[in-house]
N, C-alpha and C positions, 0 to 999 in steps of 0.2 A: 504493500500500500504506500510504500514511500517514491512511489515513482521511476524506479529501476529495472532494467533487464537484466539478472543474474545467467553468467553463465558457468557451471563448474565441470568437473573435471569426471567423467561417467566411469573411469575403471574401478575394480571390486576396492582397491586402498583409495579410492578418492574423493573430493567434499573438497578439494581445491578450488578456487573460485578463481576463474579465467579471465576473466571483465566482469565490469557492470557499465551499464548504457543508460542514461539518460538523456528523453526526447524534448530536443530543444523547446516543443510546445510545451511543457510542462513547468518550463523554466517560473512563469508565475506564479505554479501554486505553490511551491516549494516554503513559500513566508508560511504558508496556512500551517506546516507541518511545526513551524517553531513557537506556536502558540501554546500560550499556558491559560486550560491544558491544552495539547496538541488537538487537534482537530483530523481525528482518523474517519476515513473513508478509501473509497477505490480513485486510484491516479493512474495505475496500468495494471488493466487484469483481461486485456483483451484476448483472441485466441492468438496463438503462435502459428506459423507458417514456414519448414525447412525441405528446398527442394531443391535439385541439380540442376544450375541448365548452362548454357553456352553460350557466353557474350562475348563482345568485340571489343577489343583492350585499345589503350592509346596508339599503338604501334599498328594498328590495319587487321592485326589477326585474331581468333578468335579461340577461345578456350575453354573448358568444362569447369564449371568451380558450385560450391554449396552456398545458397543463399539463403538469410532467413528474414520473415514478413513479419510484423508483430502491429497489433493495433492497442489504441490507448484503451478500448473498451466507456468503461462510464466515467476515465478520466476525460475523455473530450474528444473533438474531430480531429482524428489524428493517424497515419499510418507510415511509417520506417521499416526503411531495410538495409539489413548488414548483410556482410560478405564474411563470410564463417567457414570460408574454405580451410584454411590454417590451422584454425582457433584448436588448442588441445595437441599441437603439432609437438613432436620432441625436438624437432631440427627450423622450428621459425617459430618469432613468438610476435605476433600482429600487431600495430599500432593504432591510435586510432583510427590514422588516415588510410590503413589497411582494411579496416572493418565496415569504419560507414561509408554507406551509397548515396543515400539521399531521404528526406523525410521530407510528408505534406500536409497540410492542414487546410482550412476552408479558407484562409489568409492568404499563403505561400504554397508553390509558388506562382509569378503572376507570367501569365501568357508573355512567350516572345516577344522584346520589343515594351513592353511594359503593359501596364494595363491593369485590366481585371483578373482574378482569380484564378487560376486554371481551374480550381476544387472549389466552385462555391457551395455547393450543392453537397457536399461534403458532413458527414455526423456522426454519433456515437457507432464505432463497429464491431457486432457480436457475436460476428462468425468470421470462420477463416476469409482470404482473399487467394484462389489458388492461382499459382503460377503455371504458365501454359506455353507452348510453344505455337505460334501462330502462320508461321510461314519455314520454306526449307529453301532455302537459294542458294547452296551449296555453303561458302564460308561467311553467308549474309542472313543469317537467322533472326527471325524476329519473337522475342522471347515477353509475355506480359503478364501483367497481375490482375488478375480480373475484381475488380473490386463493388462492390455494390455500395450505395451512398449512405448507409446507414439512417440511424432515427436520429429525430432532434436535431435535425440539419436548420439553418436558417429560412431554407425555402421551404421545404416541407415535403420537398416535391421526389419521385420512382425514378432512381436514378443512377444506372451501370456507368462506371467508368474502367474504362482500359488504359493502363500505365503502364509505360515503355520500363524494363525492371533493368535496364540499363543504368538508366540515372533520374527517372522518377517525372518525366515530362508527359505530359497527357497525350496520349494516342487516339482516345474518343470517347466521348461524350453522348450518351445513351439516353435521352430524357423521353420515359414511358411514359410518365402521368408528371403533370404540373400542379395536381391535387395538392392543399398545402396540408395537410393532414396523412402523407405516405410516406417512404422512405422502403429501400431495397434491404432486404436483410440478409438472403444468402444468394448465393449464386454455385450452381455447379456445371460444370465443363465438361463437353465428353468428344472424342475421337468415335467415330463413325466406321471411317475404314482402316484403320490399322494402322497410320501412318504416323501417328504419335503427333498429331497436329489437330488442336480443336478446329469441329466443323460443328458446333451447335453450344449454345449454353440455355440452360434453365434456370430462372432466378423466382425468388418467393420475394411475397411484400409483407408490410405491416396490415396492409387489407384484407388478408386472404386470397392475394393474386399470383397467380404463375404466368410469367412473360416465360415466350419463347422467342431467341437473336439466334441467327441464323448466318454463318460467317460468306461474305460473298467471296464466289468460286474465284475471281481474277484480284483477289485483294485480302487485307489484312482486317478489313471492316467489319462491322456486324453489323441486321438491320434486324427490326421484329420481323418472325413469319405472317403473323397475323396484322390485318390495319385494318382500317377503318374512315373513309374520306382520306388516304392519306396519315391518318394518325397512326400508332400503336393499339392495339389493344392486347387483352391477357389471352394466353391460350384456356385458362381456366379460372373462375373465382366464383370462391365460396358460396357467400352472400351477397350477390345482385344488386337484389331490392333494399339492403341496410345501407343507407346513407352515415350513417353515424358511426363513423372510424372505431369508438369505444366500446361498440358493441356486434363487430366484428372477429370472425376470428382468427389470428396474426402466423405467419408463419415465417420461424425464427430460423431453421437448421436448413442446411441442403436437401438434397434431394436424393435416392438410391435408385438408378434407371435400368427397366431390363427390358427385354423383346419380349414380343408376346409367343409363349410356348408353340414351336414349332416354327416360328416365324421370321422372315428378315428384318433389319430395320426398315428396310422399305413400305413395310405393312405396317410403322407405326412401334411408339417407347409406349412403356406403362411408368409414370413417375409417380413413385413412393413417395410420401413424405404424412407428418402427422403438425397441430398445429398450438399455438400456444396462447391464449386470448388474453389481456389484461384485464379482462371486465369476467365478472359473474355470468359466461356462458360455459357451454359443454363443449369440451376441444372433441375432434376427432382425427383418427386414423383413415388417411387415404392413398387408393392405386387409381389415377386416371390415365384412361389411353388415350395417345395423342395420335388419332390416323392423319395426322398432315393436310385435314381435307379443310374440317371446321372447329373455331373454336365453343369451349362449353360455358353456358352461360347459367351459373347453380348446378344442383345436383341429381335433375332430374332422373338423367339416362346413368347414374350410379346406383348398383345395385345395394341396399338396407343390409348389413350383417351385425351381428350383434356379439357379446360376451355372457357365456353360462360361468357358475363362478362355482365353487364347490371348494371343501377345507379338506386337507391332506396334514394329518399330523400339523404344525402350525405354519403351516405353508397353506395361501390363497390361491387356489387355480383358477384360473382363465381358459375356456376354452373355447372356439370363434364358431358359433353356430349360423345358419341362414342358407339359402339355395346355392346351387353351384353357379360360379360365373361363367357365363359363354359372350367371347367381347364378338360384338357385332354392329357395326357400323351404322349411324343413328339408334338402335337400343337401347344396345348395354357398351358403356366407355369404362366400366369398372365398377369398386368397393365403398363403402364407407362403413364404420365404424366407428360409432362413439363411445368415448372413454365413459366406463361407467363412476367412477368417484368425483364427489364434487372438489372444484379444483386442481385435478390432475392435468398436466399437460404435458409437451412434447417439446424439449432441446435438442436434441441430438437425429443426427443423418440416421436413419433406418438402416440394417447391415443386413446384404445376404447371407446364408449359410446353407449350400448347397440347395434344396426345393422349398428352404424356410427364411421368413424377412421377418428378423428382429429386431424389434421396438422398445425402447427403455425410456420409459416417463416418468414426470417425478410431479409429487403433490403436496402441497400447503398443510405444514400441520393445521394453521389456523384458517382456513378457507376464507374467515372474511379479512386478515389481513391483505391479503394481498403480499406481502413483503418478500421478494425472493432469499434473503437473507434466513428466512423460517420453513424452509423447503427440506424433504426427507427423498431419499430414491424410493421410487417405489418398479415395480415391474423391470 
């Protein structure tokens, strides 16, 4: 809570601490911490991000190295990345200006040439930002962090950006909804045909909305699949007809994408995910199929399933009762599931495990607090 990146030392004898990183954004609240008494809260508790990729060094050529993402979380709009290729090395020991890349905030930094904000649109972020590779041009690789705009931003407004993970310059600017009541919470990225280069991303809102961007064949761009006059619109959401953001239900975590048994992707993803409400509603677990034709507007053509619950020694089981799915085009597009305890919701990406997708939710001891601070795992 004091604002630092710890990094220490992973072998069986170690608890060496290898750096600590402090994000320039943070440099303000630093006074907050020497009050008497101290004024504890979260400064960086955002998710972490470590992944390999292949940038272009000052000299023309390009190399393999580990890089790591970190966001501020509910200390602020904020995201940094260091170069961690070294870090823990016996034979080089990294300095700063070996470590950091570059960090951004809704401030800094401001468009080429001066101006406005690269990141205005920019807020608190609660999920990873994964890094992706986006093109192959032999020794001219274009490598980015897909980031979504987070909650609590100034404008309010559904909104992907893509950063060059090079040195942190904005590559594009994704504006879904200018809703000032939304904000992008996760995004997930997926490779299509094998080639280890995103050809599609899935992103969830604070609305209950999944946008689908679609990367265009001759470029590095993304656009929605789905529009509307020209606008965006969501390939899927929730609640339609609730106008009122706080009574919606939010989805926080990625997404777990599969084909539909038997099938190519050509026929259509089924994307997993479950959702997390801020308000006094019932979250649910969902698989909707996206056949590439139309998007879904509520849940109609989602098939009703339920939870039978029964006690095992003092273990609570769950088991998913309701008709068989057969997905068919205008029908049936998939599941829904609602979480049976009041309060229970949904942080975390859905994981396959062979012909099973697991779900881990966690719920409010006090249900009308609200306080994520008073939260127990549950499932």
């Amino acid at each position: 809570n004091n604002g630092l990146l710890h990094a220490f030392r992973g072998s069986p004898d170690g608890g060496e601490e290898l750096f600590a990183f402090l994000p320039s954004t943070l440099l303000s609240e630093m006074r907050l911490l020497a009050m008497s008494p101290p004024a504890y809260f979260p400064l960086l508790d955002g998710p972490l991000v470590v992944e390999d990729a292949r940038l272009n060094g000052a000299d023309g050529t390009s190399s393999w190295g580990t890089f790591l993402l970190g966001s501020l979380g509910h200390g602020g709009a904020g995201l940094f990345a260091l170069n961690v290729t070294s870090v823990g090395s016996p034979f080089f020991e990294p300095t700063a200006e070996d470590l950091f890349l570059w960090e951004i905030n809704a401030q800094f930094p401001v468009q080429p040439g001066g101006g406005s904000p690269a990141y205005p649109h920019l807020g608190e972020l609660h999920s990873p930002a994964p890094i992706v590779r986006a093109s192959d041009e032999g020794n001219d690789e274009t490598w980015l962090a897909v980031v979504p705009n987070g909650i609590n931003s100034a404008s309010g407004a559904t909104v992907l950006y893509l950063v060059n993970l090079s040195d942190g310059t904005r590559h594009q600017e994704i504006v879904l909804s200018s809703e000032s009541d939304g904000g992008l919470n996760a995004a997930t990225p997926i490779d299509l045909d094998g080639d280890r280069t995103v050809d599609r991303i899935y992103a969830g809102d604070r609305r209950g909305r999944v946008w689908r961007l679609d990367r265009d064949p001759e470029s590095t761009l993304f656009h929605s699949h789905y529009v509307s006059n020209g606008e965006p619109i969501p390939f899927f959401e929730i609640d339609p007809d609730v106008a009122d953001r706080a009574s919606t239900r939010s989805i926080v975590s990625g997404f777990s994408i599969s084909e539909l048994p038997g099938r190519s992707p050509e026929d259509g993803l089924v994307i997993h995910f479950g959702t997390a409400s801020d308000a006094p509603a019932v979250n649910s677990l969902f698989a909707v199929w996206d056949n590439n034709e139309f998007p879904l507007n509520g849940t109609e053509l989602l098939t009703e399933r339920w939870f039978l619950e029964s006690e095992h020694s003092d273990m609570r089981i769950r088991t998913v009762a309701g008709s068989p799915i057969h997905y068919q085009s205008g029908i049936n597009h998939g599941w829904k599931i609602d979480l049976p305890d009041p309060g229970e919701f949904l942080l975390y990406v859905p994981v396959r495990y062979l012909d099973r997708l697991l779900f881990s939710s966690r719920t409010f001891i006090d249900p009308d607090s609200h306080d994520p601070c008073l939260t127990e795992s549950a499932g």
